[in-house]
C-alpha positions as CSV (number, residue, x, y, z in Angstrom):
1,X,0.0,0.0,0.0
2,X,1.3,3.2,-0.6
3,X,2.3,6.0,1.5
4,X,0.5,8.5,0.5
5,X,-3.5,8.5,0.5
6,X,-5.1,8.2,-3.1
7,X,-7.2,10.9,-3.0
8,X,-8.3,13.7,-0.1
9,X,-12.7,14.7,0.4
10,X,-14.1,17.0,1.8
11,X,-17.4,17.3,3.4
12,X,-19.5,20.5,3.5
13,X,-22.6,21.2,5.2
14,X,-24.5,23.8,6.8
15,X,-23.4,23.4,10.5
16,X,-20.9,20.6,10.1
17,X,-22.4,18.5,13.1
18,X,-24.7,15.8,11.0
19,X,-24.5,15.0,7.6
20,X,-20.4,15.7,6.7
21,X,-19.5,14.6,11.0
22,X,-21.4,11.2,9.8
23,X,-19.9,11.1,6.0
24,X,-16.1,12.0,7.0
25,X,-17.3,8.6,9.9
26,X,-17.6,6.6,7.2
27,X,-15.1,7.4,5.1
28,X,-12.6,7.3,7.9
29,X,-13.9,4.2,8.6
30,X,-14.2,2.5,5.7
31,X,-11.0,3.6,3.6
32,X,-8.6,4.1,6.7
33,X,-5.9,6.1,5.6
34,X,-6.0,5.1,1.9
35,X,-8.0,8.6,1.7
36,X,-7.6,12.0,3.2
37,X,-11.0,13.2,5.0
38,X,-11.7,16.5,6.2
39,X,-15.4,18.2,6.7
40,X,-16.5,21.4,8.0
41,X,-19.5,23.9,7.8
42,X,-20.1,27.4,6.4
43,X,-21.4,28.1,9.9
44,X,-20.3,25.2,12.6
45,X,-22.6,24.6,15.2
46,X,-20.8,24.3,19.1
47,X,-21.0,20.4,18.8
48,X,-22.0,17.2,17.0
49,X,-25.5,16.6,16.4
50,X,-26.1,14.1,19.4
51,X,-28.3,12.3,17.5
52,X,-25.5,11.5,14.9
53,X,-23.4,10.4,17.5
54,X,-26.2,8.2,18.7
55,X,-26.8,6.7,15.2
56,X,-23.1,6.2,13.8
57,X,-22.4,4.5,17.4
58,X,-25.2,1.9,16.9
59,X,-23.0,1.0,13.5
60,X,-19.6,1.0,15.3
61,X,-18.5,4.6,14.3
62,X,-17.5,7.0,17.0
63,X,-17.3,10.4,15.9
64,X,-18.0,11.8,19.4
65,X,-14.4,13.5,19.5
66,X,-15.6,15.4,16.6
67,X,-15.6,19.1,16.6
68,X,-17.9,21.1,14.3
69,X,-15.0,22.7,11.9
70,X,-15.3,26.4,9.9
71,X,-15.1,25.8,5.8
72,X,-11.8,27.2,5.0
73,X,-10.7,28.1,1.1
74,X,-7.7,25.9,2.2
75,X,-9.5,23.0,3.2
76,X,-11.1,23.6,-0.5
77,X,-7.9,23.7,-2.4
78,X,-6.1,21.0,-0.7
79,X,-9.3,18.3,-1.6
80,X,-9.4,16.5,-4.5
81,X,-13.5,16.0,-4.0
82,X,-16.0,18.5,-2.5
83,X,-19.1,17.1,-1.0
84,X,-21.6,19.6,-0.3
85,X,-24.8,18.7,1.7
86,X,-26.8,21.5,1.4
87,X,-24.1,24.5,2.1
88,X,-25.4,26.0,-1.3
89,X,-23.2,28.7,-2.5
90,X,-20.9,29.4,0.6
91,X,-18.1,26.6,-1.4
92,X,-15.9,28.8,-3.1
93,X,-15.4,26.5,-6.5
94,X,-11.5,26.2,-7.4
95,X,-11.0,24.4,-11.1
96,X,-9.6,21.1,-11.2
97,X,-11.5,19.8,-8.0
98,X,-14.4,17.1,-8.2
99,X,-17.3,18.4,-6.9
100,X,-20.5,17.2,-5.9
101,X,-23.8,17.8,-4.1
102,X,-25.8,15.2,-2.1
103,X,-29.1,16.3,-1.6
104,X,-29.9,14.7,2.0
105,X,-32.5,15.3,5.0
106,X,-30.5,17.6,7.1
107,X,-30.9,15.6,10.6
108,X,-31.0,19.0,13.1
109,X,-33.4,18.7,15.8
110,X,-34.4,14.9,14.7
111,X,-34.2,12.2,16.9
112,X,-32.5,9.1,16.7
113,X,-35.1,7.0,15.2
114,X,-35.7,9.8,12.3
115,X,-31.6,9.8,11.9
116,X,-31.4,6.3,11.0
117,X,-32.3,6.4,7.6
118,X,-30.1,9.7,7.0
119,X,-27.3,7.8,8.2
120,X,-27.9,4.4,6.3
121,X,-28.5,6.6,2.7
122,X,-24.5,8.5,3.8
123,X,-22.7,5.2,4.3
124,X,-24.3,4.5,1.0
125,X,-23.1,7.3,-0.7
126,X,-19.6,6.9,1.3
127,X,-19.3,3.1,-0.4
128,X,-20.0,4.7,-3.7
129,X,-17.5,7.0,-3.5
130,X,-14.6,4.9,-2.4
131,X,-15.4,2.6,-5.4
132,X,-15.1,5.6,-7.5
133,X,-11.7,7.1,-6.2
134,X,-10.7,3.2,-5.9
135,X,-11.5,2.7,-9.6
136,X,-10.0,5.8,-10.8
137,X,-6.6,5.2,-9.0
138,X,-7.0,1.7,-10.6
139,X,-7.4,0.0,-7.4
């Protein structure tokens, strides 16, 4: 394996304490340190959504230690893919990045049971990116 990670993703949302703390979970956990993940929020909420928590711990992901993060144009330019989830136009757009927008439930003020499904469609989404960067690195 090499030593350097095949690709680096960013997750963007809103408050960066749901959707991109449960995405950058699952990619952390999923692809270990074959790729860079970093998310943050175009205006970070004081913590993780305890719900999140809650729901990635029932699946064996602890992001608990996670800090809502501000979107910074260097966490843009050093990313190889942008995920936004619902930031709309705070991403600044830098050419040669891979950028795309999942359109998901934003799981603020839900509770557990209502996260669930949030949470099952991200690991989803998570699996279908690592094929991608995995297949385009000719993994």
């Amino acid at each position: 394996m090499s030593s350097s990670p095949l690709a680096s993703v960013l997750f963007v949302c809103v408050h960066n304490a749901g959707r991109s703390q449960m995405a950058a979970g699952f990619l952390d956990h999923l692809a270990g340190d074959r790729i860079e993940v970093r998310s943050a929020g175009s205006i970070p909420a004081d913590q993780v959504n305890p719900a999140a928590v809650e729901a990635m711990k029932e699946v064996g992901v602890d992001i608990a230690g996670q800090r809502p993060k501000v979107l910074t144009t260097e966490a843009v330019q050093a990313s190889d893919y942008v995920i936004t989830m619902g930031c709309g136009d705070a991403c600044p757009i830098f050419p040669g990045k891979k950028y795309l927008d999942w359109d998901l439930e934003d799981p603020a003020g839900k509770d557990v049971d209502s996260v669930r499904p949030i949470r099952d469609e991200i690991r989803s989404r998570v699996e279908r990116l690592i094929a991608e960067i995995d297949a385009a690195a000719g993994v």
